[in-house]
C-alpha positions in Angstrom: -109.2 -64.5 -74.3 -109.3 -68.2 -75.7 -111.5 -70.7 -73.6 -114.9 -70.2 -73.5 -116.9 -71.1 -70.2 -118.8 -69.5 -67.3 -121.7 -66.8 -67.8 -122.0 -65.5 -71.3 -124.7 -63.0 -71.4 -126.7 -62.5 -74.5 -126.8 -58.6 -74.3 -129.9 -56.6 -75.2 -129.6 -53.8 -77.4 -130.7 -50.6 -76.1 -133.1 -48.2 -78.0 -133.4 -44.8 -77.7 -136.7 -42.8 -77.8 -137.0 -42.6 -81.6 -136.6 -46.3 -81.6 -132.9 -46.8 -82.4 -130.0 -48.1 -81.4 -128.7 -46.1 -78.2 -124.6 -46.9 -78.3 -123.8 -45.1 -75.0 -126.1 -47.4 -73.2 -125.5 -50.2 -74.7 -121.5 -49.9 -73.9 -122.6 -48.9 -70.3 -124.0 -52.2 -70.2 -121.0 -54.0 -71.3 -118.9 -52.9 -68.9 -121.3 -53.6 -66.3 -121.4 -56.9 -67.2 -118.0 -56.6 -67.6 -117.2 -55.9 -64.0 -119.4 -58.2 -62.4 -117.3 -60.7 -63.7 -118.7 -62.5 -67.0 -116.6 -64.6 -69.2 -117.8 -62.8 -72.3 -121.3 -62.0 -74.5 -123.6 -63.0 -76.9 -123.9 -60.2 -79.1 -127.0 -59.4 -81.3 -128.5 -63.0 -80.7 -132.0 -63.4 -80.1 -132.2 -61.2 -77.0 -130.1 -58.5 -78.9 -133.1 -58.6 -81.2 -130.7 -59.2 -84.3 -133.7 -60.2 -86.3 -135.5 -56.7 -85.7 -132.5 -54.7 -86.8 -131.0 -53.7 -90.4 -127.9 -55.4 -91.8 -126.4 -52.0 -90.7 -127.6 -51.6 -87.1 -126.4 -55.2 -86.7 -123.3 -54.1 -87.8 -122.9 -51.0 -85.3 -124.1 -53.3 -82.4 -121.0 -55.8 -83.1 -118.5 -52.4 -83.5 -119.3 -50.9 -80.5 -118.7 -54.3 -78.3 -115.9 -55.1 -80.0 -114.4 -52.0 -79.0 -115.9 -51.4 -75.8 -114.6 -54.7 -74.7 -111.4 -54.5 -76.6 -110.0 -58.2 -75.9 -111.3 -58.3 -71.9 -113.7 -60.8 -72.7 -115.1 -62.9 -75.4 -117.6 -61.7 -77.9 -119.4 -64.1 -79.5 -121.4 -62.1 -82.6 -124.2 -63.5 -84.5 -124.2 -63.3 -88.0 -127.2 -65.1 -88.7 -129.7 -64.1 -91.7 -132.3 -65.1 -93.5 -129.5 -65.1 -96.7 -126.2 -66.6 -96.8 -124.8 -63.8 -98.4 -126.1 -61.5 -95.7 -124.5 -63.7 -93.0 -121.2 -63.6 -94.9 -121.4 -59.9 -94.7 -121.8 -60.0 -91.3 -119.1 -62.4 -90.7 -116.7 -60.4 -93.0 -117.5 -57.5 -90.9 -117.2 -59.6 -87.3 -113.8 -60.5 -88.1 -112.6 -57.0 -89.3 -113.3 -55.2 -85.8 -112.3 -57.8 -83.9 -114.6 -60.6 -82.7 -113.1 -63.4 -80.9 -115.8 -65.6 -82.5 -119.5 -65.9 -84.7 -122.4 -67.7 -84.0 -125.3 -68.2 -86.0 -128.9 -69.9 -86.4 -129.5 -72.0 -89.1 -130.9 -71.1 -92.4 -134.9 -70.2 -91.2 -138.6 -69.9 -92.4 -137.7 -72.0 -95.8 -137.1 -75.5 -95.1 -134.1 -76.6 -96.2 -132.6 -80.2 -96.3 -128.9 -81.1 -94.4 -127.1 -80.7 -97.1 -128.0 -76.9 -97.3 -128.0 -76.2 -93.7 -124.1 -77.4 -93.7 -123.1 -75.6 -96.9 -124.9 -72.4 -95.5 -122.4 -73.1 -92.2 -119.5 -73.7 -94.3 -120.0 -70.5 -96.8 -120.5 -68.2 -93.9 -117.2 -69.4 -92.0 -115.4 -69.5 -95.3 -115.4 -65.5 -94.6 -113.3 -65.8 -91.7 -111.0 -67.4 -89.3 -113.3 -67.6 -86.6 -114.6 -70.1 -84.9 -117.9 -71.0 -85.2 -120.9 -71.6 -82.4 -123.8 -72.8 -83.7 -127.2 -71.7 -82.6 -129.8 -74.1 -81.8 -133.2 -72.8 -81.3 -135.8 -74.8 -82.7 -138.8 -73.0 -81.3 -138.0 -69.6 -83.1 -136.3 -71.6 -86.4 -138.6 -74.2 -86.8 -134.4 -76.3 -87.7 -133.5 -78.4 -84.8 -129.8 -79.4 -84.9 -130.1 -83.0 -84.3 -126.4 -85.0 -83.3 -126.9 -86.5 -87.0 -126.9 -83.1 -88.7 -124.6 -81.3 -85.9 -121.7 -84.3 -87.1 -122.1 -83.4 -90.8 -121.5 -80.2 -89.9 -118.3 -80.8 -87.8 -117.2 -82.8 -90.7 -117.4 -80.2 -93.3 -116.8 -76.5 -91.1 -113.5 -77.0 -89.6 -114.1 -73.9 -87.3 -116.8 -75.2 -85.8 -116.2 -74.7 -82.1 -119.3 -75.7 -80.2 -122.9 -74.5 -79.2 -125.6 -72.4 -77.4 -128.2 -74.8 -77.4 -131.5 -73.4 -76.4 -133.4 -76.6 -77.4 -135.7 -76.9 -74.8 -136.7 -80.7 -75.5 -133.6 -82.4 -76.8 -132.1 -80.7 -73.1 -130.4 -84.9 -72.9 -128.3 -83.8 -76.0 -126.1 -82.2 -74.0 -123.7 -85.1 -72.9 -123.6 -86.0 -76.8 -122.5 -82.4 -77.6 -119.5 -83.2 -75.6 -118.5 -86.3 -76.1 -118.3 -85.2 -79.8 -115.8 -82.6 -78.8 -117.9 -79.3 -78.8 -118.3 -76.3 -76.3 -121.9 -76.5 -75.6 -123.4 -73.7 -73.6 -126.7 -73.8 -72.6 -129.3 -71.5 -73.6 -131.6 -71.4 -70.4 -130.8 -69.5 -67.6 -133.3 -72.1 -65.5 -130.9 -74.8 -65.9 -127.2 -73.8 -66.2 -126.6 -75.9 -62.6 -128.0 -79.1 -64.1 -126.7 -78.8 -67.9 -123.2 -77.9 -65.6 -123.5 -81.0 -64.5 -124.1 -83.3 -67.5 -121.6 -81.3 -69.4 -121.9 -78.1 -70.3 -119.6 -75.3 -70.3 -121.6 -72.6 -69.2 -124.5 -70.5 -70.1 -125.6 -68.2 -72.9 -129.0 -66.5 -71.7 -131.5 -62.9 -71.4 -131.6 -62.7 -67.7 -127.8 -63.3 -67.6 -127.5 -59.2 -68.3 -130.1 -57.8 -66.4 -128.1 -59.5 -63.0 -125.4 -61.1 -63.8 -124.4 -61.5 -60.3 -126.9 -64.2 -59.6 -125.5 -66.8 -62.7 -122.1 -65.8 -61.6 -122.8 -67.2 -57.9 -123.6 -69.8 -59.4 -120.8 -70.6 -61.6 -118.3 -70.1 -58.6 -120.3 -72.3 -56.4 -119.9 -74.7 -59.2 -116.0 -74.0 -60.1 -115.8 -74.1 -56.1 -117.7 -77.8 -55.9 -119.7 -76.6 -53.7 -123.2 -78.6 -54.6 -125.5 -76.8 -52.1 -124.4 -73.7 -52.6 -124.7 -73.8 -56.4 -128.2 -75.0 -55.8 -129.3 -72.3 -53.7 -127.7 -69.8 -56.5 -129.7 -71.4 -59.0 -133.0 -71.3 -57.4 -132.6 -67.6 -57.2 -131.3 -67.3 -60.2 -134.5 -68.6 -62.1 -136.9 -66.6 -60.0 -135.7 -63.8 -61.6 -135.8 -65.7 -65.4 -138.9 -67.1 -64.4 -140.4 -63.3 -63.8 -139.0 -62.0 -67.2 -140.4 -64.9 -68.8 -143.5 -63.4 -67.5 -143.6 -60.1 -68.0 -141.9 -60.0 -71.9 -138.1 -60.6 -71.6 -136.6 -58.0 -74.2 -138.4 -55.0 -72.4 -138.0 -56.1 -69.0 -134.6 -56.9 -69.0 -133.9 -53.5 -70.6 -136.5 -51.9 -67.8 -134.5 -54.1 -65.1 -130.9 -52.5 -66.3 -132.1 -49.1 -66.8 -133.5 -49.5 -63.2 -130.6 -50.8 -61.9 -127.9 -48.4 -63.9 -129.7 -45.6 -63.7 -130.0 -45.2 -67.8 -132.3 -45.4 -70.3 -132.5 -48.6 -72.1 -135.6 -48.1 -73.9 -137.8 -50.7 -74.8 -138.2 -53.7 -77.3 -138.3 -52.6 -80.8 -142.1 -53.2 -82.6 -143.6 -54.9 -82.7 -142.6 -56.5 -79.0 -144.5 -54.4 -76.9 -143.2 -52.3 -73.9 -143.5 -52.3 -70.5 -146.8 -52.8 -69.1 -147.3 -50.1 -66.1 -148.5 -53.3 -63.8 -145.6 -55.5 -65.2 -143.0 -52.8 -64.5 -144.3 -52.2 -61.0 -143.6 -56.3 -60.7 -140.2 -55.9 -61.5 -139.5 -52.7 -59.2 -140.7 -54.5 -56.4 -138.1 -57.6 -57.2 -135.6 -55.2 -57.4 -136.1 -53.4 -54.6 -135.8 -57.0 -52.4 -132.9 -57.8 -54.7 -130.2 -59.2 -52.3 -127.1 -60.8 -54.4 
């Protein structure tokens, strides 16, 4: 796999009832996804709960989808750290089970000028071949990648490949992402037909592995140029993002794919909160009308 497009799921991890990482569901989740058709995943990103695991858990979330996938798709791993050393360990790692490519946030919670956000990007791709997708998500890292600073990077990381950009302002950014030449995926599942259209290359969301059918309708519809079609997708497509919005998106998209596999997912790790009983009775009774 080379070219990066279409429905990109960023996969949840799956806990067990001790709280820990639950391999055997996570890989029957993969191949799910797998056969419903996606291009490839987003691997212990922000809905993978990267941030909530150990440097080691991280690690055994990235082995097991690199082998379970074993070159059928594309996985995208996130290596992003507080640290720059810790990200290099994780990239290290990525590259040495097989990752087709990283991705990362920037550096978070201490502010920190240009200059440091690009040699942060540049050390952490220095430990690989890979090509790089940087992750823009301003409203969890307090860094928004601006075209200024996303043009010193592409000037100094040679890897750098493109995008998820999850930027829910700066949403008119995408048409400058591509005329500078990158891959930019969006990071909302509401709004993969219109960033389509201005020139995005696909999407990079939660809901995308809960039912992947749903943003796969509508990239065909798209690939197909059939307008209407690829509207009608959509709009069901963010009912279903809009519920999870509602009712906690790490739990319920583990609740939807345990209801829907018929395995245990678990919840989100603490101190993201399960479930609610009247939440999960929401989600039943979407599922139960589900027609795809």
């Amino acid at each position: 796999m080379t070219k990066y497009e279409g429905v990109y799921p960023a996969v949840v991890t799956p806990m067990d009832k001790n709280g820990q990482f639950n391999e055997d569901a996570f890989r029957k989740v993969l191949e799910f996804n797998i056969n419903a058709g996606v291009g490839g995943f987003w691997v212990a990103g922000g809905n993978g709960e990267s941030i909530l695991l150990s440097d080691e858990e991280n690690m055994r979330v990235v082995s097991a989808a690199a082998d379970q996938n074993n070159g059928r798709v594309n996985n995208i791993m996130h290596i992003g750290a507080s640290t720059t050393e810790r990200s290099i360990k994780l990239a290290e790692h990525a590259a040495s089970v097989g990752a087709e490519a990283i991705c990362a946030v920037p550096p978070f919670f201490y502010p920190q000028s240009d200059d440091a956000i690009v040699e942060h990007y540049k050390a952490i791709t220095s430990a690989s071949d890979l090509p790089l997708f940087v992750y823009n998500l301003p409203q969890s890292t307090n860094v928004e990648i601006t075209p200024d600073l996303m043009k010193k990077i592409a000037d100094k990381v040679p890897q750098l490949k493109g995008l998820k950009h999850s930027s829910h302002p700066s949403f008119t950014n995408i048409p400058i992402w591509e005329k500078m030449g990158l891959e930019c995926f969006t990071g909302n599942a509401l709004l993969m037909l219109p960033a389509l259209t201005i020139g995005a290359i696909g999407c990079i969301d939660g809901p995308l592995c809960a039912i992947p059918e749903l943003w796969i309708n509508i990239w065909n519809a798209w690939q197909n140029k059939d307008i209407e079609e690829a509207q009608k997708a959509q709009r069901k497509a963010s009912d279903f993002a809009g519920l999870l919005r509602a009712i906690g998106p790490h739990s319920g998209a583990k609740a939807a794919l345990s209801e829907r596999l018929g395995i245990d997912c678990g919840s989100a790790r603490l101190p993201t909160p399960p479930l609610s009983k009247e939440n999960q009775k929401k989600l039943s009774a979407y599922l139960s009308n589900l027609e795809i």
